[in-house]
N, C-alpha and C positions, 0 to 999 in steps of 0.2 A: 527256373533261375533261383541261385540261391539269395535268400533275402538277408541284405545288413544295412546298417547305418550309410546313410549317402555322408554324412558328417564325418564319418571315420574314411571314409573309400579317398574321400578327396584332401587332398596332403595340402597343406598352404605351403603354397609357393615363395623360398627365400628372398627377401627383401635386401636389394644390393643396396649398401649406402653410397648416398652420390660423396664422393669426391670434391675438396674444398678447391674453391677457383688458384687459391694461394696456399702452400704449404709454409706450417709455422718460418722455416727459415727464408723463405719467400718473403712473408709477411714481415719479418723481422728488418729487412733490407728497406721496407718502404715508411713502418713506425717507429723504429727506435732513432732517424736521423730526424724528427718530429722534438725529443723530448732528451733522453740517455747520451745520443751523441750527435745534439745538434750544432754543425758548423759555424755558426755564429754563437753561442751562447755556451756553448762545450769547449770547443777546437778555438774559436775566436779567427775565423775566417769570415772573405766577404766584408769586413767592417767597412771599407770606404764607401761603398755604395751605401752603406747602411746609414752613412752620415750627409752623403751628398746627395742623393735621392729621394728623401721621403719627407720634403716638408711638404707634400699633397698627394694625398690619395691618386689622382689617376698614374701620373706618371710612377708612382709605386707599383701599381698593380701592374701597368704596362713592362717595367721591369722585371718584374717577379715573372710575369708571363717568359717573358726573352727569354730568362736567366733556364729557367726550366724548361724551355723546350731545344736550347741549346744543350746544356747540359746531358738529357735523356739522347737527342742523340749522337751527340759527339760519345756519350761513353757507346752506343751501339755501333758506331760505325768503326770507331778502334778495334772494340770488341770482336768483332767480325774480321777484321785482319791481323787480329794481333800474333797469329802464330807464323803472317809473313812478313813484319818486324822486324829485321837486324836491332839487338840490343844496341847496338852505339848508336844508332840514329833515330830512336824511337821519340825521343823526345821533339828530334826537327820533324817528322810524321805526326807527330800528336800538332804541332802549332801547327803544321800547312791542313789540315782537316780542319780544326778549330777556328780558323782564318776564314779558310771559305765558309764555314756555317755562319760567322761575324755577320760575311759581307750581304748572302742570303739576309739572316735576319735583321742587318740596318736598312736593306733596301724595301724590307717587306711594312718594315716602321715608316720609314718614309713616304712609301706609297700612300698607308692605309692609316695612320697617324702621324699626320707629317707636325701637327703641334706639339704634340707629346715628347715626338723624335728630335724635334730643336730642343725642348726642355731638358730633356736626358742627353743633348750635345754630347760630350763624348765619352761621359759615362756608358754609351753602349758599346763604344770601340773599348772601353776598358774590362768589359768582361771576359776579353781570352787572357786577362792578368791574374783574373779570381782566382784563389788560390784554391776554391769548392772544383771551380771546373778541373785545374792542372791535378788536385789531387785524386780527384775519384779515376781521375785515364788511369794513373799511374798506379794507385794502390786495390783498386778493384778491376777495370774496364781490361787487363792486361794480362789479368789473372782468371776470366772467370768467360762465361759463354754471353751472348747477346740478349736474353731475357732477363736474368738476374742482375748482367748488366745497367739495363734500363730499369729496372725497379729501382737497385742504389740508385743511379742519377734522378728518378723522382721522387726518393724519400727524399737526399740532401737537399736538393730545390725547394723542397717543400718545407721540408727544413726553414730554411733560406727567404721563402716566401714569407708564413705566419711570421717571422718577425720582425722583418722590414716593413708588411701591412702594418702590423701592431704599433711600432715606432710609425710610419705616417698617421696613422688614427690621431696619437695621441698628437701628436705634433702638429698637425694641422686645425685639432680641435680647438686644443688650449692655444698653439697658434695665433690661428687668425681668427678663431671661434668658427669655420666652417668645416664641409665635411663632400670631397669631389664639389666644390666651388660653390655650394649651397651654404650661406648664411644658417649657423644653429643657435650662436651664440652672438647676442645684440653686443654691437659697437660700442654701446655706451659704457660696456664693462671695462671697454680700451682706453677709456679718458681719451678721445677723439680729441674733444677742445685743448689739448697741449700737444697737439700732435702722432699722439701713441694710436695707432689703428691695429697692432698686434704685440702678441706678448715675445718679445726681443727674444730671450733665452732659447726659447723653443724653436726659434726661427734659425736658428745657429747652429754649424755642428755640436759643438758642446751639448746645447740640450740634447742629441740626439744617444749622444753617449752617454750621461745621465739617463735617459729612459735605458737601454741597454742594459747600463750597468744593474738599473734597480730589475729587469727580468730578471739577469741572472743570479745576484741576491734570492728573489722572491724563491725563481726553478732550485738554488742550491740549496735553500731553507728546508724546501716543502722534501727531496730525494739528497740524503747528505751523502750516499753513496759519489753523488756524480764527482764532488772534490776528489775521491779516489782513481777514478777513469781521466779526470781533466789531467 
């Protein structure tokens, strides 16, 4: 046998690179409605609920939950017929899908948080008016296949979510000084003895849009590009 290198006989075997779960425009659909083009704070969408719903933590999050899982997939389930669609009636098709997903997720609120669901009264029948919902069917969901679909509709929600949490945080802290109904900040900062057990402003829409407005202040500061996109 003729004698060589075993080091040189055996060839290394090419190493496949794995493959990203999310390709950049993939990924682009789920973080730039975060920050670049976020619905509330960019577009200026969603605001009512943004004022009527977050002076407490739970029922905010309980929202933001609904909002985004309506969303994801009402834009999927468009999506999925949207090439058997007549243009004139696409719109009364987006509202009768939208409706049943409503009724789905009021009954699934009520079953399984039925205090939350009185809380949010009929701010949850008001989310097939959101203009995040009607807009994503119309300008992506109609246009595009079922997965990248569903990615827009969980950027914009998400979107949607970080800042109606963010507006409950603040609102419920400096509020009522708590935080999901846990005392953080002592009453006695309320002046209790003349009646005040929370701080007014904050408890009112007005504060709510003051907090808004200074995010979006702070987000146009820090990226001056976005005044160009808004």
């Amino acid at each position: 046998f003729p004698s060589h290198d075993m080091s040189t006989a055996t060839a290394a075997a090419p190493v496949k690179e794995s493959k990203p779960l999310l390709s950049n425009k993939d990924r682009k659909l789920v973080t730039d409605p975060l920050s670049d083009s976020n619905p509330i704070t960019i577009h200026v969408l969603g605001i009512c609920s943004d004022l009527a719903v977050t002076t407490q933590l739970k029922p905010t999050l309980v929202m933001a939950i609904s909002v985004t899982a309506f969303v994801v997939f009402s834009n999927m389930l468009i999506s999925m017929i949207r090439n058997f669609i007549p243009s004139r009636i696409r719109i009364i098709v987006q509202l009768a899908i939208v409706s049943l997903l409503l009724i789905l997720v009021d009954e699934i609120l009520k079953a399984f948080v039925y205090d939350v669901s009185k809380q949010l009264s009929v701010f949850v029948g008001l989310i097939i008016t959101n203009c995040i919902v009607m807009g994503r069917l119309e300008a992506f969901a109609m246009g595009n296949k079922p997965g990248p679909s569903m990615l827009d509709g969980l950027g914009n929600s998400a979107g949607y979510a970080w800042v109606i949490l963010g507006v409950s945080f603040i609102r419920e802290l400096f509020g009522s000084g708590k935080l999901f109904g846990f005392r953080v900040i002592p009453e006695v900062w309320y002046a209790p003895e003349i009646g005040y057990v929370n701080n007014g402003l904050m408890m009112i829409p007005a504060g709510a849009l003051f907090i808004v407005a200074t995010i979006i202040w702070i987000q146009r500061s820090i990226n001056n590009q976005l005044d160009r996109k808004s």
